[in-house]
LUMMIGU-36534 format. One record per residue (C-alpha): z, x, y; residue number from 1. Coordinates in steps of 0.25 Angstrom, whole numbers, plus 5000, padded with zeros to 4 digits. Last residue first. Example, Ala and Ser with C-alpha at 12.3 -4.5 7.8 and 13.67 -1.06 7.14 Angstrom:
<pts>
> w|u|v|seq
> 5029|5055|4996|2
> 5031|5049|4982|1
</pts>
This chain:
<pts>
> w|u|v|seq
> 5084|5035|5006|571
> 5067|5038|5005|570
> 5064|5041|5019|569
> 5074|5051|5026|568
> 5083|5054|5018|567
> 5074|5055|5006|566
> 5062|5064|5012|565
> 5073|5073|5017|564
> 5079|5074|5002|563
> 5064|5075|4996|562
> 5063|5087|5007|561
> 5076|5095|5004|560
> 5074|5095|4988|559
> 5060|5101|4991|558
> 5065|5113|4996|557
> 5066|5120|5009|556
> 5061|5111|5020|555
> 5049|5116|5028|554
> 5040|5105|5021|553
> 5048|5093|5025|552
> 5048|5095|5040|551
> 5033|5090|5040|550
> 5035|5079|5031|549
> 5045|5075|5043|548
> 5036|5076|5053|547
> 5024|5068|5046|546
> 5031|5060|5041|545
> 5035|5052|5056|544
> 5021|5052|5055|543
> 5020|5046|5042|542
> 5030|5034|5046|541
> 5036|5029|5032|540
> 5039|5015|5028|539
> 5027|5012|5024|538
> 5025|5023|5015|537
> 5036|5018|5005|536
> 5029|5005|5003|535
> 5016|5013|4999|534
> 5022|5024|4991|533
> 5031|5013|4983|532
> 5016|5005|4982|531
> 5008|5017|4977|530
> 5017|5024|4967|529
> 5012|5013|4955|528
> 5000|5018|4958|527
> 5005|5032|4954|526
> 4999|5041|4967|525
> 4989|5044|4977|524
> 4994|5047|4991|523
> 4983|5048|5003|522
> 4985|5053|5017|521
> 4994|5064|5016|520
> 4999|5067|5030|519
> 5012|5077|5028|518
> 5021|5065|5032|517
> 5017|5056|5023|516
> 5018|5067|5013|515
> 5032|5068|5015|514
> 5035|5053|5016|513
> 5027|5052|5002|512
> 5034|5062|4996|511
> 5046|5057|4993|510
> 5042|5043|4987|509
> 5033|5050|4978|508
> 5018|5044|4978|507
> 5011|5056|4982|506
> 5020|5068|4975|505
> 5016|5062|4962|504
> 5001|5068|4966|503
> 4987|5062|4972|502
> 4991|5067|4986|501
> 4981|5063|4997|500
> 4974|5072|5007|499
> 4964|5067|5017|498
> 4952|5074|5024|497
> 4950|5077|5040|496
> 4950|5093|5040|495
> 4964|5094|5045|494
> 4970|5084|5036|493
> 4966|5090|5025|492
> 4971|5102|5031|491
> 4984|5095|5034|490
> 4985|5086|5021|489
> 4984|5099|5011|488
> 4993|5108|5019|487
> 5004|5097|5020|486
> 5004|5095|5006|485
> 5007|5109|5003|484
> 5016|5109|5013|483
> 5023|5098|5006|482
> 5023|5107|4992|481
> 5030|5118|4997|480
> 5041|5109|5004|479
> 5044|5105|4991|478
> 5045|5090|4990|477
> 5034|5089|4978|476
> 5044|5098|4971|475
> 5039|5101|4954|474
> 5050|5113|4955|473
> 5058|5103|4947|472
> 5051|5102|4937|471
> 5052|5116|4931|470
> 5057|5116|4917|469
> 5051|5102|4916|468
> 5037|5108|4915|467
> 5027|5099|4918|466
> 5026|5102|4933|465
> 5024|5114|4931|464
> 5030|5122|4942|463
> 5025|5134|4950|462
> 5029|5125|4964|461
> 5016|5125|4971|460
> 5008|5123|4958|459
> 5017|5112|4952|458
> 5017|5104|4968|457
> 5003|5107|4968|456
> 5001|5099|4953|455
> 5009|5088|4956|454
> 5004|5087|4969|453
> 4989|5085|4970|452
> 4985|5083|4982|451
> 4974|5076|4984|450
> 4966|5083|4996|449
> 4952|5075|5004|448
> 4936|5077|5007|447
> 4938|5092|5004|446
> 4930|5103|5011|445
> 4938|5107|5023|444
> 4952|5103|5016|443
> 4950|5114|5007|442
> 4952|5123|5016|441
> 4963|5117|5023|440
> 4970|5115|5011|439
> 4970|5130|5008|438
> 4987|5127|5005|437
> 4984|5116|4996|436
> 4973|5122|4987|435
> 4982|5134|4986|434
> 4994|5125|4981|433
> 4983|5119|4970|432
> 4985|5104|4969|431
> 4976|5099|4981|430
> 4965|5090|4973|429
> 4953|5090|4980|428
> 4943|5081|4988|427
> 4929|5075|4988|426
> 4928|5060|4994|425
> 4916|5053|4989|424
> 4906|5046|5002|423
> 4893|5046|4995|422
> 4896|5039|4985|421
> 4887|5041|4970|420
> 4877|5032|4965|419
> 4867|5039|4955|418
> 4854|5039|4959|417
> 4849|5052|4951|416
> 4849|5060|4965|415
> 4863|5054|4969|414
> 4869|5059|4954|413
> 4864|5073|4957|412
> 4870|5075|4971|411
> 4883|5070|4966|410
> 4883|5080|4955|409
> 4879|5091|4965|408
> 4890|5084|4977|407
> 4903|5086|4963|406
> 4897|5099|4960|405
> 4899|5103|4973|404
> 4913|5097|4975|403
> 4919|5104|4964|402
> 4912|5118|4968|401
> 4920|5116|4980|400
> 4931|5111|4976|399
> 4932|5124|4966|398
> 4927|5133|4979|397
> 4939|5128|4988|396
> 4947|5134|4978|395
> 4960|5127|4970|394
> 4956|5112|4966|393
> 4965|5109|4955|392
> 4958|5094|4956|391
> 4944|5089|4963|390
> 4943|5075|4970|389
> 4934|5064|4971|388
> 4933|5052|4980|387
> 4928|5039|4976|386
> 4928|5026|4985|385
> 4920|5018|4974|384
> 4910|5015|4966|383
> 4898|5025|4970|382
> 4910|5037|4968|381
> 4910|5032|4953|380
> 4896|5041|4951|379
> 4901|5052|4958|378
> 4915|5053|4951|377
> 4906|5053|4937|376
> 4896|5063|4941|375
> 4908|5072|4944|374
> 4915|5069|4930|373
> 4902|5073|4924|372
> 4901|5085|4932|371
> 4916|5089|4930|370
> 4914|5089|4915|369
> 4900|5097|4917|368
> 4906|5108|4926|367
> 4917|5112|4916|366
> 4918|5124|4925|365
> 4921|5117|4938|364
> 4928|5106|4931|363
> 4940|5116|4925|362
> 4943|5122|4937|361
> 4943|5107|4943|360
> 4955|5103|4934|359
> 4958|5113|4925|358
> 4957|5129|4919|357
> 4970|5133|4924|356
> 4983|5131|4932|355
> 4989|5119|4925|354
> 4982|5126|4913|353
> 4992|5137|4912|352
> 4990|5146|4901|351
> 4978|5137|4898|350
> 4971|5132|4884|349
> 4957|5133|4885|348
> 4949|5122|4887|347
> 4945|5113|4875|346
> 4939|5101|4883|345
> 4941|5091|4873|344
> 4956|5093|4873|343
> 4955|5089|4889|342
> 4969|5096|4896|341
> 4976|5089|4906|340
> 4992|5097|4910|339
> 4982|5108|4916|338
> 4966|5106|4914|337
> 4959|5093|4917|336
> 4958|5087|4931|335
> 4945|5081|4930|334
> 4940|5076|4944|333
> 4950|5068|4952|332
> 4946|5054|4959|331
> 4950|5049|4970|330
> 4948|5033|4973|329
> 4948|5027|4987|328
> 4948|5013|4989|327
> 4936|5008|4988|326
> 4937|4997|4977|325
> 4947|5003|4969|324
> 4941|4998|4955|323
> 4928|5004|4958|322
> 4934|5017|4959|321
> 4942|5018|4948|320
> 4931|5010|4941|319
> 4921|5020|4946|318
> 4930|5032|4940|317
> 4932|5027|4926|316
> 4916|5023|4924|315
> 4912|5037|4930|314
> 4919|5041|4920|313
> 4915|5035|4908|312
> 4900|5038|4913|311
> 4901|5054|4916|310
> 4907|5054|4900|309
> 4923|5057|4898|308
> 4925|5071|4891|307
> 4928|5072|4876|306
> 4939|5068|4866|305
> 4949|5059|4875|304
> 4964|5060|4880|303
> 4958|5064|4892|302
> 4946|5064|4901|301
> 4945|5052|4909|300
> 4962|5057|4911|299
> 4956|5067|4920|298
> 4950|5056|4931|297
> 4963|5058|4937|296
> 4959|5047|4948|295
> 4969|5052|4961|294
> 4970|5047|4975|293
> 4967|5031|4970|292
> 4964|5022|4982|291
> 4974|5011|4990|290
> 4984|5010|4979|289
> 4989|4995|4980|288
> 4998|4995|4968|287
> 4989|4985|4958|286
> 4977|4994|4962|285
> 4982|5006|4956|284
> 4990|5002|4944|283
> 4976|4996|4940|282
> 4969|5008|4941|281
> 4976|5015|4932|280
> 4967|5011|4920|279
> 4956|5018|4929|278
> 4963|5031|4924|277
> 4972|5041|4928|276
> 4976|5036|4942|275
> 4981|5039|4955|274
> 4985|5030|4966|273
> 4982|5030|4980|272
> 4991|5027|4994|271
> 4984|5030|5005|270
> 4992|5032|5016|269
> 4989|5023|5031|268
> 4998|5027|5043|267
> 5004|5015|5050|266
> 5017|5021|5055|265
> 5025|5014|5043|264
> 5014|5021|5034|263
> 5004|5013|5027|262
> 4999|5011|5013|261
> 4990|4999|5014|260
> 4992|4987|5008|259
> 4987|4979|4996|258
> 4999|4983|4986|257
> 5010|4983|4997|256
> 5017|4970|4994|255
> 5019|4975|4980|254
> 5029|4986|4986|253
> 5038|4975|4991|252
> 5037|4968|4977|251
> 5042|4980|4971|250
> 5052|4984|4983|249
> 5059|4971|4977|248
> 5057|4974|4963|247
> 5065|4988|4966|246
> 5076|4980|4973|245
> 5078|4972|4960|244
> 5079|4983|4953|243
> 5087|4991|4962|242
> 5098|4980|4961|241
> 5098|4979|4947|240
> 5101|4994|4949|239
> 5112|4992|4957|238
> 5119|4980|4948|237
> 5116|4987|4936|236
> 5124|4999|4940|235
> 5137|4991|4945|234
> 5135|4983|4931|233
> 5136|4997|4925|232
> 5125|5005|4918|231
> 5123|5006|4904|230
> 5112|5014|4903|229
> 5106|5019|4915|228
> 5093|5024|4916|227
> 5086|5031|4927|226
> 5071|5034|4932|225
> 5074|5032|4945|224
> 5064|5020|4948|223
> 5065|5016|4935|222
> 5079|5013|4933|221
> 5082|5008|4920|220
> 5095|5001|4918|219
> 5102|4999|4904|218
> 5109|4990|4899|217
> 5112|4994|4881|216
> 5108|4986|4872|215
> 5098|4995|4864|214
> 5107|5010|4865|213
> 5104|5019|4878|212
> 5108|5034|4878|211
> 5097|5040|4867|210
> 5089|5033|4871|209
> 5088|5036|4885|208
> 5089|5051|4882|207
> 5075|5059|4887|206
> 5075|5048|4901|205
> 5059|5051|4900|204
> 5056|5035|4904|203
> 5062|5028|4915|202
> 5055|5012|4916|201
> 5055|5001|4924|200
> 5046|4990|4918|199
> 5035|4987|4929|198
> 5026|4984|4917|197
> 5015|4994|4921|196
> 5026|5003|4925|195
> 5029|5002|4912|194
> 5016|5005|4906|193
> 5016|5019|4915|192
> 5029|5023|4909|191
> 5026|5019|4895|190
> 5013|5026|4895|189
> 5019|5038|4900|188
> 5016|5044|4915|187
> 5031|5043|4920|186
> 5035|5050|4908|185
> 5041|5048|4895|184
> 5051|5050|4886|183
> 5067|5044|4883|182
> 5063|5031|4887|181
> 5068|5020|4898|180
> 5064|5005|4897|179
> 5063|4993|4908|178
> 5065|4978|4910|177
> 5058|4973|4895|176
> 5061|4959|4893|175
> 5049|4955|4906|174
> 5042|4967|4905|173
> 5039|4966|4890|172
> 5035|4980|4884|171
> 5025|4980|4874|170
> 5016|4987|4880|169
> 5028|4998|4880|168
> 5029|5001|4866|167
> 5015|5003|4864|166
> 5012|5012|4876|165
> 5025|5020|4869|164
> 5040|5019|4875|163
> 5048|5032|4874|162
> 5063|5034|4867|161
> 5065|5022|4872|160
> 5073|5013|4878|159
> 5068|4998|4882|158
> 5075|4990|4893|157
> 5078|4976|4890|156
> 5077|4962|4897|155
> 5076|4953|4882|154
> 5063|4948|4874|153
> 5060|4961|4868|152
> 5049|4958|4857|151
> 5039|4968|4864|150
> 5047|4980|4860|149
> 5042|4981|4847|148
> 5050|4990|4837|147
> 5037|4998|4828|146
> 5039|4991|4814|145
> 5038|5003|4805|144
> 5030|5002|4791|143
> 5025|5016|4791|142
> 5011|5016|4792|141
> 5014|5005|4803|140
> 5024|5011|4812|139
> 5013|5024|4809|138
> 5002|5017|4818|137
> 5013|5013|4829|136
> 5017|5026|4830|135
> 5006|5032|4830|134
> 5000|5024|4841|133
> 5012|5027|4850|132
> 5014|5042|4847|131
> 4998|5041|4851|130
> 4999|5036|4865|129
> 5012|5045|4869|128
> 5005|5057|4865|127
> 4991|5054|4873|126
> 5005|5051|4885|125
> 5007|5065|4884|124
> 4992|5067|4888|123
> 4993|5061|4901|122
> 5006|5068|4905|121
> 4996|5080|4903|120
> 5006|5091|4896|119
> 5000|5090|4883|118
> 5009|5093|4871|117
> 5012|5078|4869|116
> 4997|5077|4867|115
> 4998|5088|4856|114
> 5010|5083|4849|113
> 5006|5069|4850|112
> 4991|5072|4842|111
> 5000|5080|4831|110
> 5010|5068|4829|109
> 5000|5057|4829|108
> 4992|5066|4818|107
> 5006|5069|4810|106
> 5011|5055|4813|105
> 4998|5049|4806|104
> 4998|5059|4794|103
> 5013|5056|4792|102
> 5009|5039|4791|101
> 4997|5040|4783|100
> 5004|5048|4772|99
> 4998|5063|4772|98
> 4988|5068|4760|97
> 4983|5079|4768|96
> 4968|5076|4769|95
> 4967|5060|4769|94
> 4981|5057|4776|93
> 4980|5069|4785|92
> 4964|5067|4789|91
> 4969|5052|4790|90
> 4979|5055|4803|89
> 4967|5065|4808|88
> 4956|5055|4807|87
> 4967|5044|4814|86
> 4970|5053|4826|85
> 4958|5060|4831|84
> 4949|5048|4824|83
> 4957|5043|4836|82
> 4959|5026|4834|81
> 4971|5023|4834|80
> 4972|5034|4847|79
> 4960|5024|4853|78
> 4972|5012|4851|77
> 4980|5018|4858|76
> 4972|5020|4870|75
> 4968|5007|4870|74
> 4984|5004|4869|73
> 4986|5012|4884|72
> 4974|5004|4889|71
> 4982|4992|4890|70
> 4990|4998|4902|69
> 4974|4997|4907|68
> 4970|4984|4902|67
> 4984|4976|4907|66
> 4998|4975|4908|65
> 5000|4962|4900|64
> 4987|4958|4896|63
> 4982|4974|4892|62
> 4995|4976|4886|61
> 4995|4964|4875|60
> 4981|4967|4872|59
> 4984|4982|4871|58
> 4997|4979|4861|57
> 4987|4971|4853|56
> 4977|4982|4851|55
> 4988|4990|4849|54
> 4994|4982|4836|53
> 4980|4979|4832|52
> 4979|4997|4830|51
> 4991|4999|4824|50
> 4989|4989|4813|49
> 4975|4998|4812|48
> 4980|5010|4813|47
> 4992|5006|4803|46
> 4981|5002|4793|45
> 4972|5013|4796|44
> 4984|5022|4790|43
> 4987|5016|4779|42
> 4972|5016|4774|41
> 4973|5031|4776|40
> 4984|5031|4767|39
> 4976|5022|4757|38
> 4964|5032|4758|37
> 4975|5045|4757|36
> 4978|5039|4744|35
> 4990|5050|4737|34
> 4997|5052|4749|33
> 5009|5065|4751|32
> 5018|5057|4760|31
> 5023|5063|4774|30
> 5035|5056|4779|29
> 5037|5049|4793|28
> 5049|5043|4800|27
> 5044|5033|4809|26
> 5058|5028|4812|25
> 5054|5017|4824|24
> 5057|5021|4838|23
> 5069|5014|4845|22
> 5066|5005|4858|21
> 5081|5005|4864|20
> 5084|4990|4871|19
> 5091|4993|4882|18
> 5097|4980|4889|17
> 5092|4978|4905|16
> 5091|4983|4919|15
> 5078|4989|4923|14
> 5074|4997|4936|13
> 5061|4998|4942|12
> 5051|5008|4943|11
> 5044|5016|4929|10
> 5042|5029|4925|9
> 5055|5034|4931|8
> 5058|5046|4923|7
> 5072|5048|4917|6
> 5086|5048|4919|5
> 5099|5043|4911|4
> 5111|5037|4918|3
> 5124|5032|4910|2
> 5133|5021|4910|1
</pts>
């Protein structure tokens, strides 16, 4: 028997024979060619097999899981497509005299490298799309069967180095019970198509295949984010157990979908989701969410060649809030800069860009960008219940030349007869620890807060949170951060507004007694988050919080808070 860790990307646990998906040898040799047209010939051949194969795969994906998990092979399907990629492949073949297979992993290789290179999780997974189309595209210029994992026909648990979009769509819930990877994150495709499945997933383990041979039993426990190989009947009698248990609390949890979140002394929370695009929307209404706390409307602007027009936006934020039929919808101006950089926009590069040219810093002096961004929000706010919020807000000056040029853009789409609401919300990202402690300051012109944790809690603490070396100064427990928190929430409190939290922190099962108790009124986060939180809430007093919470933030470390918080609501 042994235990290897991970991440748990997706609940449940999984019980069954390891089959271990083993990648092709794609050994590549470069070959000086004597007819570059032939080659290229080659080459539109495999990018056209490739290219049916996907368009199959998306048909197959967009039935069983749906159009927006189905967007994954759409996207695919543009990378066949990039004059970026397939221009550059044949400039090699034509120009250098490079087979048709090295050229394309040179071109593949490069774009990889550079979006791999990116710390924007969003960006990884750029990386993630392309290694898959290429591989598939050079499978067929080198006469390689890529293994299929839709023939399974037995309860198994597939291990793997990583599972691409590709090898994931074709995943069979009722054979395949769960998987565990060497790579990969919570936000990868195969993470976020698994919890589509509801297969229980640990990706990230580093040696899983290493440790696990194709017959082996192996349990994945993704709710711990644990594999154990070869356990004993003793073991697979208690985790067989917690699976069935887990389905159990699932179909509790369902119950909740339509209801309100209330607390056990009848305290209503708002419990709202945040999302990346309108595909998410789905996740949303499917787990009961009763707004959305966080639109990233940044992701409209990447992974493309030039900015979004006024029109394709305002199209992406009407249906958000069309589609949430009055329930609230915030929505964040660009947040570019940091971890999110725009290729087209050729900024300068940063010492440190977490605490540079971004967000609104950026938007106050690319006036045009976050004018037609502006006129966008406004024009959707006539849809729905839209409020709008500003990011890396850090002066009451930059909020307020925000909000001015949001009323004079307003003020000219009214006098051409353009609808617009009258009654948008205008708030502000709290993710600066300055920001947080002049709260009350801020609170007397602000509509509402969203705090931004996981960038205050990397500012309060002097840690990148994307630096391993250093993680484990990423506390949302401290007592530093909590009174963060409880500054925010009073003075909003003070002045008659609200304060959410659009963070991790929002939907952790720790934090959510403590910031009960400190008053937040709104917690957006993961849909999938929403009905655990919304369970967990009703067996919590917020009163009775509120003097506990309180105690909480003159303890000494965060390691003493999460083991109070424990003891007294989680064991």
């Amino acid at each position: 028997m042994q235990t290897l860790t991970g991440i748990a990307a997706s609940s449940g646990v999984a019980i069954a024979k390891a089959f271990v998906h083993e990648e092709p040898d794609m050994t590549i040799e470069l070959k000086e060619i004597q007819d570059p047209a032939s080659e290229v010939k080659r080459l539109e051949d495999a990018l056209s097999k490739s290219k049916e194969e996907l368009a199959v795969i998306k048909d197959k994906t967009e039935k069983e899981l749906g159009p927006d998990k189905a967007e994954i092979f759409a996207a695919h399907l543009l990378v066949l497509s990039d004059p970026e990629l397939v221009d550059a492949v044949k400039a090699k073949i034509t120009g250098e005299k490079q087979n048709a297979e090295y050229a394309m992993n040179e071109v593949s290789s490069m774009f990889i490298t550079m979006f791999e290179n990116m710390d924007n999780e969003y960006m990884k997974e750029r990386a993630a799309d392309i290694r898959d189309v290429s591989k598939r595209v050079l499978g067929h210029l080198l006469g390689i069967e890529v293994q299929s994992l839709a023939t399974i026909s037995e309860e198994t648990i597939i291990i793997a180095e990583d599972l691409t979009p590709s090898d994931t769509a074709q995943l069979n819930p009722v054979f395949i019970k769960g998987f565990a990877t060497d790579i990969g994150g919570r936000t990868s495709h195969s993470a976020i198509m698994s919890r589509s499945l509801e297969i229980p997933a640990v990706v990230g383990t580093k040696e899983v295949t290493a440790q696990i041979k194709t017959g082996m039993t192996v349990i994945v426990d993704g709710l711990e984010g644990v594999v154990i190989v070869e356990p004993s009947d003793e073991e697979v009698a208690t985790y067989t157990k917690k699976r069935d248990d887990f389905a159990k609390q699932k179909a509790e949890w369902a119950k909740l979908v339509n209801e309100q979140t209330t607390t056990k002394d009848g305290q209503h929370v708002e419990l709202a989701a945040n999302i990346g695009t309108p595909k998410d929307l789905e996740g949303v209404i499917n787990n009961g969410a009763e707004g959305i706390g966080l639109y990233r409307t940044e992701f409209l602007y990447m992974g493309r060649t030039e900015l979004p027009s006024e029109e394709e936006q305002f199209e992406a934020y009407k249906e958000v809030v069309e589609r949430m039929e009055g329930k609230p919808v915030v929505i964040r101006t660009l947040d570019i800069g940091g971890d999110k950089e725009l290729p087209y926009l050729d900024l300068p590069k940063e010492m440190n860009p977490f605490l540079g040219f971004r967000a609104i810093r950026l938007c106050l002096e690319e006036k045009e960008i976050f004018s037609t961004q502006l006129r966008a929000l406004l024009r959707a706010s006539a849809f729905g219940n839209l409020k709008i919020m500003f990011p890396m807000i850090a002066t009451l000056d930059e909020f307020r030349q925000a909000k001015a040029m949001l009323l004079e853009e307003k003020e000219k789409l009214v006098a051409n007869g353009v609808a617009v609401s009258d009654s948008i919300e205008i708030g502000m990202m709290v993710e600066i620890p300055s920001t947080a402690v002049a709260a009350d300051l801020f609170a007397k012109e602000v509509d509402f807060f969203s705090i931004g944790t996981n960038d205050l809690i990397q500012y309060t603490m002097a840690a990148d949170r994307m630096n391993e070396r250093v993680s484990y100064l990423y506390q949302p427990y401290h007592p530093a951060i909590l009174r963060l928190v409880k500054m925010v929430v009073d003075a909003a409190h003070k002045e008659g507004k609200w304060a959410g939290m659009c963070g991790e922190m929002a939907g952790d099962e720790v934090a959510i007694p403590l910031l009960l108790g400190l008053g937040l009124d709104e917690f957006s986060m993961s849909a999938t988050s929403i009905l655990p939180a919304r369970n967990q809430m009703l067996s919590l007093s917020k009163e009775e919080l509120a003097a506990f919470a309180n105690e909480m933030i003159y303890l000494d470390t965060a390691d003493e808070v999460e083991e109070r918080v424990r003891k007294a609501y989680l064991d």
